[in-house]
C-alpha positions in Angstrom: -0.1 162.7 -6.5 3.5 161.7 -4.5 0.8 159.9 -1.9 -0.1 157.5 -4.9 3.3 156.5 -5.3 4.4 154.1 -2.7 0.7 152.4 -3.2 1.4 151.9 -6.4 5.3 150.7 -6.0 3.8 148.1 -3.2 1.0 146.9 -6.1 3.3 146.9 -8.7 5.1 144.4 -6.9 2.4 142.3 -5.6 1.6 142.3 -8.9 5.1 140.8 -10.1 4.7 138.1 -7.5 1.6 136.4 -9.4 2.7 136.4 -12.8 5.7 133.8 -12.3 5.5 130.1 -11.4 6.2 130.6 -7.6 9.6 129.0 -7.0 10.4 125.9 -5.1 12.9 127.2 -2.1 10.8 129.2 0.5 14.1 130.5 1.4 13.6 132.8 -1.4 12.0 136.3 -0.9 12.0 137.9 -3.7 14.5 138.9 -7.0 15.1 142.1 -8.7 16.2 140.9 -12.3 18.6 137.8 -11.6 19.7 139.0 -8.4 18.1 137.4 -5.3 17.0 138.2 -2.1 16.9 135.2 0.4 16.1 134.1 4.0 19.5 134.4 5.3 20.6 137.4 3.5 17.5 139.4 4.9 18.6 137.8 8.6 21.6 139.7 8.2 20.0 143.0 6.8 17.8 142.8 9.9 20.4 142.2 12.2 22.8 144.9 10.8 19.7 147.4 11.4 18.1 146.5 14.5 20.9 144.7 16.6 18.9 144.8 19.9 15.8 143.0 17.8 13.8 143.9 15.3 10.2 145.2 15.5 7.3 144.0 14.3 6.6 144.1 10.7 10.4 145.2 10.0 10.8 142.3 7.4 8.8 143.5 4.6 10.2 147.1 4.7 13.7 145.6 5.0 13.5 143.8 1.8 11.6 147.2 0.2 15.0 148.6 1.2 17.0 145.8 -0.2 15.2 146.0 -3.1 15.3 149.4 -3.4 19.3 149.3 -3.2 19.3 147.3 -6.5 17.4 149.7 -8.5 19.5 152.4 -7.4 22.4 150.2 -8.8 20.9 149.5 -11.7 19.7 153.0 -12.4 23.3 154.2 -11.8 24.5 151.4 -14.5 21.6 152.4 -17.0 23.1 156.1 -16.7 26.7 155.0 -17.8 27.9 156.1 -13.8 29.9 153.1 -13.8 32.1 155.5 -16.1 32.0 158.3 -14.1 35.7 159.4 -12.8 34.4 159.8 -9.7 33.6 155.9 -9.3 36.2 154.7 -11.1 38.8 156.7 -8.6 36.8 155.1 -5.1 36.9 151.9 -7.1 40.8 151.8 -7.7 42.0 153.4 -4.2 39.5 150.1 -2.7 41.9 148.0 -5.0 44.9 149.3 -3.8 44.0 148.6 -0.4 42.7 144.9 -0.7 45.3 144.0 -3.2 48.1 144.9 -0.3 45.7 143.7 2.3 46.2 140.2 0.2 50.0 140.3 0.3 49.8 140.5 3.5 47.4 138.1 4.3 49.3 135.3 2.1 52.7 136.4 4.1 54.3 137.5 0.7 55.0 141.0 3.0 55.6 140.6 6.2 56.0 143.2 9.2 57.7 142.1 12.7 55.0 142.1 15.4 55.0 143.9 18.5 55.9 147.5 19.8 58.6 147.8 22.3 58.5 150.8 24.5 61.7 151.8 23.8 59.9 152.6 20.1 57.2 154.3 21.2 58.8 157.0 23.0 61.4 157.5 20.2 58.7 158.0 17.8 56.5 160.2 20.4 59.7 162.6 20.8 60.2 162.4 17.4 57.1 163.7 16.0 56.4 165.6 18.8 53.3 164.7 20.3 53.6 165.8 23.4 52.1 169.1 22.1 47.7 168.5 21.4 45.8 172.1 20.0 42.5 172.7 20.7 40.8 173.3 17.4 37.7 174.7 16.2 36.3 174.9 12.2 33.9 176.8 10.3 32.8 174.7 7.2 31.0 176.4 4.6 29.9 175.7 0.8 32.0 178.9 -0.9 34.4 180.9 -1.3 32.7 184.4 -1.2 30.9 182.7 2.2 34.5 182.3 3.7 35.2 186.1 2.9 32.2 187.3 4.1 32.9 185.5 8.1 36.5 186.9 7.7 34.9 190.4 7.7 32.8 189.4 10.2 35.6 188.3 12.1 37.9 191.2 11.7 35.4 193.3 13.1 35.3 191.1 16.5 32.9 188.9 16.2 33.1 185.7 17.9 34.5 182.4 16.3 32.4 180.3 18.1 29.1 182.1 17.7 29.9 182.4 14.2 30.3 179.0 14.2 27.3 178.3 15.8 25.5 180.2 13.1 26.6 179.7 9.8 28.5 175.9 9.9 27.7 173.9 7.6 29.0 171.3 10.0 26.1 170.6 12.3 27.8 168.4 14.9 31.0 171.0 15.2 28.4 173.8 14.9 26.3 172.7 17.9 29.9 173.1 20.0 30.8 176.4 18.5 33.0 174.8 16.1 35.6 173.0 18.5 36.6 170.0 17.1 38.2 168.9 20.2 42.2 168.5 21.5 44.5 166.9 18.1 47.6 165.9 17.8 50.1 165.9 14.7 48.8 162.3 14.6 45.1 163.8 14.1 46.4 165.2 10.8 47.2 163.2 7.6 47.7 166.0 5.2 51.1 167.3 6.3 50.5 170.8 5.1 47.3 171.3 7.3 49.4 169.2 9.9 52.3 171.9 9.1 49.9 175.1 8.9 48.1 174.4 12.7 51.1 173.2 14.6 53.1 176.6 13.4 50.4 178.9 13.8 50.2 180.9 16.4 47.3 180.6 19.4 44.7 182.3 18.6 45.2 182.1 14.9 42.6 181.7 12.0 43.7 179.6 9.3 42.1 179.7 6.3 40.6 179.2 3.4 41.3 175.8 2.9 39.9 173.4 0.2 38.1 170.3 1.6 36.1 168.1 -0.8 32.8 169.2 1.1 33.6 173.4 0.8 35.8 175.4 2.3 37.3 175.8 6.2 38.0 178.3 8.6 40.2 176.7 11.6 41.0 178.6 15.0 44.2 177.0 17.2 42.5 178.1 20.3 44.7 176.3 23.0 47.7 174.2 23.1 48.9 172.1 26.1 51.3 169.3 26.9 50.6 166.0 27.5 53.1 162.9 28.6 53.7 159.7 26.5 52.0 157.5 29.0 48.7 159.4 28.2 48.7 158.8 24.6 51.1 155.6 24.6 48.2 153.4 23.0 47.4 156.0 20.4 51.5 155.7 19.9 52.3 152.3 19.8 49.4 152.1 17.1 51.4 154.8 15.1 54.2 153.0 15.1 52.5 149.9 14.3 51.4 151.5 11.1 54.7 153.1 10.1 56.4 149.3 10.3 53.7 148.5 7.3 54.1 151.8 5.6 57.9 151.4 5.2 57.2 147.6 4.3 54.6 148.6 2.0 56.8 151.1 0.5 60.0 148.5 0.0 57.6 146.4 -1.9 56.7 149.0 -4.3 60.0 150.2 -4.5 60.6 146.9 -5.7 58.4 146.8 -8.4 59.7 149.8 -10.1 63.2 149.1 -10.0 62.3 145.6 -11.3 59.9 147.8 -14.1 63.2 149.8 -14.5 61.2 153.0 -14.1 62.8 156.1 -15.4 62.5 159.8 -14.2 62.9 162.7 -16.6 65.5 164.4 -14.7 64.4 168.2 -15.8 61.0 167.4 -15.7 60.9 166.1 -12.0 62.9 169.1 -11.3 60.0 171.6 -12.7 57.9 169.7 -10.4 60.1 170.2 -7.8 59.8 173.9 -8.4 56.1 174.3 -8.9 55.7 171.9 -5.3 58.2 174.9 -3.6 56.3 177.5 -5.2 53.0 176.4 -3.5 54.7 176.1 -0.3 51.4 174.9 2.0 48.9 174.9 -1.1 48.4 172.3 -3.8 50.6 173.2 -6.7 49.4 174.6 -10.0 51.3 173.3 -13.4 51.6 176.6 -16.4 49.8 175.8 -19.6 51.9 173.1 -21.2 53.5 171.6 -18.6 50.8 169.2 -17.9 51.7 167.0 -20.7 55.5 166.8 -20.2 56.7 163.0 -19.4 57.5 162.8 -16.0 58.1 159.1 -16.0 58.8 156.2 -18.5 58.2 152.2 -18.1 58.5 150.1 -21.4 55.4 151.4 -23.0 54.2 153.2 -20.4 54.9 156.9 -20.0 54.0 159.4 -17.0 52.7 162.8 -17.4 53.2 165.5 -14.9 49.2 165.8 -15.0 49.1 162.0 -14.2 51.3 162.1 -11.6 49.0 165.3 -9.9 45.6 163.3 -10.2 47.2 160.1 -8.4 48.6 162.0 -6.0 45.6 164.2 -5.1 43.4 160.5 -5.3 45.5 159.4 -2.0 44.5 160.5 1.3 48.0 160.5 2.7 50.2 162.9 0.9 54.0 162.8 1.5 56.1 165.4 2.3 58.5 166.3 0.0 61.8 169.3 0.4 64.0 167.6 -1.6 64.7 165.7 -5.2 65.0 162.6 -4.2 61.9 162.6 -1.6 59.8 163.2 -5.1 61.8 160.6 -7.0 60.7 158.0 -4.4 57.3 159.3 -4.0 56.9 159.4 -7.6 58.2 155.7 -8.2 56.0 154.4 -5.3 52.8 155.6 -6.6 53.9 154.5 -9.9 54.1 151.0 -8.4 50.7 151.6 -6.4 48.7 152.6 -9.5 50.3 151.3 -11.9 52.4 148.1 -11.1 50.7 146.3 -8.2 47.5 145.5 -10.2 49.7 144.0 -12.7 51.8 141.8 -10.1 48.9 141.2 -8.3 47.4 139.4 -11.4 50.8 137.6 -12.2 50.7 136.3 -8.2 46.6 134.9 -9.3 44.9 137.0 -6.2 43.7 139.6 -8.2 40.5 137.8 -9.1 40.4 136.3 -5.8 36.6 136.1 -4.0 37.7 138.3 -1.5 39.4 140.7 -3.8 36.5 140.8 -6.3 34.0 140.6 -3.4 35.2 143.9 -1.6 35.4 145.6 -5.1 32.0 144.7 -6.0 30.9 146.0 -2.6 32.4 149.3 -3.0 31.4 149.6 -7.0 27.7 149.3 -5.8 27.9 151.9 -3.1 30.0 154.1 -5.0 27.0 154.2 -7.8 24.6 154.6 -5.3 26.4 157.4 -3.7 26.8 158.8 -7.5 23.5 158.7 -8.4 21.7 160.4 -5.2 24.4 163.2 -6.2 23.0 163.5 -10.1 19.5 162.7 -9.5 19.3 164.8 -6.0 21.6 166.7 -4.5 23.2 168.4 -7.9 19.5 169.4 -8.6 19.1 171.4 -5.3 18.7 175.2 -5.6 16.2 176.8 -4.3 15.0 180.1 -5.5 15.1 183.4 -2.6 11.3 183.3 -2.2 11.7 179.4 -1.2 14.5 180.3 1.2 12.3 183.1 2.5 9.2 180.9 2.6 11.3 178.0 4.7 12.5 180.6 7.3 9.2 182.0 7.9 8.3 178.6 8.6 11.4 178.0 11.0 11.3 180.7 12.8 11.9 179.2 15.8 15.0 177.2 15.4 17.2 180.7 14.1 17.8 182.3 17.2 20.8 183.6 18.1 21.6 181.7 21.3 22.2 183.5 24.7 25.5 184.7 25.5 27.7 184.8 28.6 30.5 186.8 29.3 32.6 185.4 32.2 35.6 186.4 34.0 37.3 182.9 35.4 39.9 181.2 37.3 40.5 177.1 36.9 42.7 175.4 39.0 43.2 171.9 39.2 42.2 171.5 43.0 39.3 172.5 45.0 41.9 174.1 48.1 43.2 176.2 45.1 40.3 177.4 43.8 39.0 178.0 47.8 41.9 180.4 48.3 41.5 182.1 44.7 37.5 182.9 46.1 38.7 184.4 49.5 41.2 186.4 47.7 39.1 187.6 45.3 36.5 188.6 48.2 39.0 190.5 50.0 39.1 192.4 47.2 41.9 191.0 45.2 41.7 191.9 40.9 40.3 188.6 39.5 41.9 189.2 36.3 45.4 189.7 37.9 44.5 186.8 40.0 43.3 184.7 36.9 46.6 185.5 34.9 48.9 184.5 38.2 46.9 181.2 38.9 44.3 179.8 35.9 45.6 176.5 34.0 43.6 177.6 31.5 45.5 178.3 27.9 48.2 181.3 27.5 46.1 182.9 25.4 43.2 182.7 28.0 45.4 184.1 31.2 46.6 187.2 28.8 43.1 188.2 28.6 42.8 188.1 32.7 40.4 184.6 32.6 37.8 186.7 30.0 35.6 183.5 28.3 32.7 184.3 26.0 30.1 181.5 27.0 28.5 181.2 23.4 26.6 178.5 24.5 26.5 177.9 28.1 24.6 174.3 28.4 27.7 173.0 26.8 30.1 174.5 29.2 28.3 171.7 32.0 28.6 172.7 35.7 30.3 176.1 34.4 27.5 176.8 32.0 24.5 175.8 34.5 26.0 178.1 37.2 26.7 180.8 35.3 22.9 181.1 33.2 21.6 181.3 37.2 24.0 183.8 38.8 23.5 187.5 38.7 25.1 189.8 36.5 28.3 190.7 38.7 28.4 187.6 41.0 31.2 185.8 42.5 30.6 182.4 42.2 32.6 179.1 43.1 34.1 177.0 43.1 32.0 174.6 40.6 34.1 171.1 39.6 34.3 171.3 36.1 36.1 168.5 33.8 39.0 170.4 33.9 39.4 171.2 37.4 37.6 173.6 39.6 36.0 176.8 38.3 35.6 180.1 40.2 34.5 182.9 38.5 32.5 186.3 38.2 29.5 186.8 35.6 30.3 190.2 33.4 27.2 190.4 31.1 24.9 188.7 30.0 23.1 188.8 26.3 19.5 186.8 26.1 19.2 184.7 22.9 17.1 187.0 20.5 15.8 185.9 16.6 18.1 186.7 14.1 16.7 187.8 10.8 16.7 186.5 7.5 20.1 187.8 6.2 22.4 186.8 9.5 20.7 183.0 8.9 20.5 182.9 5.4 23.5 180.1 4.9 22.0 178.2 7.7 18.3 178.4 6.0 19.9 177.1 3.0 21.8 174.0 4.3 18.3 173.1 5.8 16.3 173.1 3.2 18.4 171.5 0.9 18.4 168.8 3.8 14.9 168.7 4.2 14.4 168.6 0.1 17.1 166.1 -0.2 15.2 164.0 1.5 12.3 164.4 -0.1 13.4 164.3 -3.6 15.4 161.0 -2.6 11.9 159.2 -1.9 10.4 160.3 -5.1 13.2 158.8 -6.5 13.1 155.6 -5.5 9.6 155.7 -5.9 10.4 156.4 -9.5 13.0 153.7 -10.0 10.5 150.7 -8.2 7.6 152.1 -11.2 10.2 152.2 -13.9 11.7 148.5 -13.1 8.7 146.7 -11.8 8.8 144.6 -14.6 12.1 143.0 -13.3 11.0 143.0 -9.6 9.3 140.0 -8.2 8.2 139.5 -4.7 7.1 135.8 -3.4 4.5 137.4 -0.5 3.5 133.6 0.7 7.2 133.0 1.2 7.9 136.4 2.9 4.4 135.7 5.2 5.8 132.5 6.1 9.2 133.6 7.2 8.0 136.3 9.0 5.4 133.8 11.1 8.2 131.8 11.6 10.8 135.0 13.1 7.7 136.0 14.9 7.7 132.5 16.9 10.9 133.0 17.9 
């Protein structure tokens, strides 16, 4: 019966198209209710999608996909989504953002151009960047998950092959979990920023709370790097800071001209319950939620109010003392509450540009809502399903081969020569891998041991090592990092893994593969239920797709 669907979607619409008087601009394709689809804006659909050129035929499924957006928007509408908190909250931080963008843009803030040097490596001192950790991350969908890889952990099992295996972040996953080198600057949250620059190498971190699950983080290396190989990424900092602390004079402005007033014991509590959590998100006792935090004329502040704005911003401040939360407090005051205000007093608020970005992020923030409800949120497969997929699958859940290496890296090739001869004359390679490697600490301690959890990503390294003999000297191999020599200490074949080991993985891809799926009967769903409103002019769209055909 799904087969039948997209027939019927494609003859429902053809069938729209001959009912109405055929309208007079050819430039118009087709309409979905009053909105309309035309020429140009299916040039730019086209363009967006296929920037190289689009195929042949690409111009009626294009428009099927333009369509197919508006019934998703109108779906979400019919199901009140427009409502939903969720919405409402992307809507509001995208009018925060455009509403600043426009004070900007009119001149009414202003920041001074231009980043000396002299600033830049203040602020890179400073904030210390000349310290980068190698991270790596485990993402996965519980709690009781997160518990289970600690144990798993704690009885020596490899972060990186546990990674491999049960991440539910597939591009981190495929690398063993390493996100790459970071520096403070990679981290906007301060306490995550404050957790994985004070751990310890070698250190897991975890659980922590992200909006898609839950994370395990290793700090597998640190190193140092100079200013001038990160200036750029500096002088952009800095660039931003300038409009931060312009931005936050503004709104600073508006509450003292609000004459906004703190509850002096109340901000106090808050104080307290922010110390208390120390790097997690604070938790208010029962009736504190509802204490007044803030007053403005009419307008009062509770201290759950001031929680849900601040969790809604993706920067968090960092606060140690009263008056850091006073001003934090009266800033997002302004932000959430004051600016829109000002914004309409100043006439830009119902701007085309203003309303224009909002209107764009409204519609994909209903989409986005309503794949969730009428998709995702409906995903669970039953055991027998999982079982059935893995069966199936087979294939893919293997655990991948393994190779235990004993290495020295040096940054030149003469180095790395004399490291081989020594270690032929019969020199300890671990001893000699502790006194020369520029590999991390953490690495040297362990006398150069590396567990190769997936060799083809290690490059030249990997390649040499999957060919060479169990106890072979090999070297030196040029490596991104320098020049590799190194001695192969076992070796474990890739072997299946059963159905228990893979189980979280099995899960995240069916869900993906039904996700899918039940996202196409959807919109197969949504074009029968609104193909009264849907009309396609086919002469029109034959006629521009001659015409794009002729070049």
């Amino acid at each position: 019966m799904a087969a039948f669907y997209p027939l019927l979607s494609l003859l429902l619409l053809a069938g729209c198209a001959a009912g109405p008087e055929k309208p007079a601009d050819p430039q118009l394709l087709a309409r979905v209710g009053d909105k309309e689809f035309t020429a140009p804006k299916l040039d730019k659909a086209l363009k967006a999608l296929y920037p190289e050129g689009a195929p042949a035929g690409a111009e009626r499924q294009v428009l099927q996909r333009l369509i197919d957006t508006e019934l998703m928007v109108l779906a979400a509408m019919d199901q009140n989504l427009d409502r939903d908190p969720r919405v409402d909250g992307i809507v509001r931080q995208k009018e925060q953002e455009l509403l600043l963008a426009e004070l900007y843009r009119r001149g009414i803030l202003k920041v001074s151009s231009g980043v000396s040097q002299e600033e830049a490596r203040d602020y890179f001192a400073q904030h210390h960047l000349d310290e980068e950790r190698r991270i790596s991350r485990i993402l996965v969908n519980s709690g009781a998950t997160v518990e289970q890889i600690m144990t798993r952990l704690r009885a020596g099992e490899s972060f990186a092959a546990l990674a491999g295996e049960l991440s539910d972040d597939p591009k981190s996953a495929a690398q063993g979990g390493d996100l790459g080198w970071m520096s403070r600057l990679s981290f906007k949250n301060h306490l995550l920023r404050r957790r994985i620059f004070g751990a310890r190498i070698g250190q897991v971190l975890g659980p922590i709370k992200e909006p898609d699950g839950y994370s395990l983080m290793l700090v597998a290396e640190t190193r140092q790097v100079s200013f001038e190989q990160v200036a750029s990424t500096v002088e952009r900092a800095v660039a931003e800071e300038k409009q931060s602390l312009t931005t936050f004079k503004y709104l600073e402005g508006l509450a003292a001209d609000a004459q906004v007033h703190e509850d002096p014991e109340a901000l106090q509590l808050l104080l307290t319950r922010l110390s208390e959590a120390g790097t997690e998100l604070p938790e208010l006792h029962k009736g504190e939620r509802s204490r007044v935090l803030l007053t403005a004329g009419q307008t009062q502040w509770t201290l759950e109010q001031f929680m849900n704005a601040m969790l809604s911003e993706r920067d968090q401040a960092e606060i140690s003392t009263p008056e850091d939360l006073r001003r934090y407090l009266r800033r997002l005051f302004a932000l959430k509450e004051l600016l829109p205000k000002r914004a309409e007093e100043l006439g830009f608020r119902q701007t085309e540009e203003v309303q224009k970005g909002l209107e764009q992020t409204r519609r994909e923030a209903l989409m986005d809502r309503l794949r969730q409800v009428e998709v995702e949120e409906r995903l669970n497969p039953a055991d027998e399903e999982l079982r059935r997929y893995y069966q199936q699958h087979r294939d893919i859940y293997v655990r991948p081969e393994r190779i235990n290496i004993l290495e020295i890296l040096t940054e030149t090739r003469e180095e790395a020569e004399a490291a081989l001869q020594e270690a032929r004359q019969g020199k300890d390679l671990a001893e000699l891998a502790r006194r020369y490697s520029v590999r991390s600490p953490r690495i040297r301690r362990a006398g150069g041991r590396i567990l190769l959890t997936r060799p083809e990503k290690y490059g030249e390294v990997g390649i040499e090592a999957q060919h060479a003999q169990v106890g072979q000297l090999v070297g030196p191999v040029k490596s991104t990092q320098g020049y590799s020599v190194f001695k192969v200490l076992a070796k474990s074949p890739s072997q299946p893994q059963s159905f228990e080991e893979c189980r979280i993985r099995v899960s995240f891809h069916l869900k993906q593969d039904l996700a899918e799926q039940k996202f196409e009967e959807l919109i197969q769903r949504l074009n029968k239920k609104y193909a009264g409103l849907v009309q396609l002019y086919e002469d029109h769209l034959q006629a521009y797709a001659a015409a794009r055909k002729k070049g």
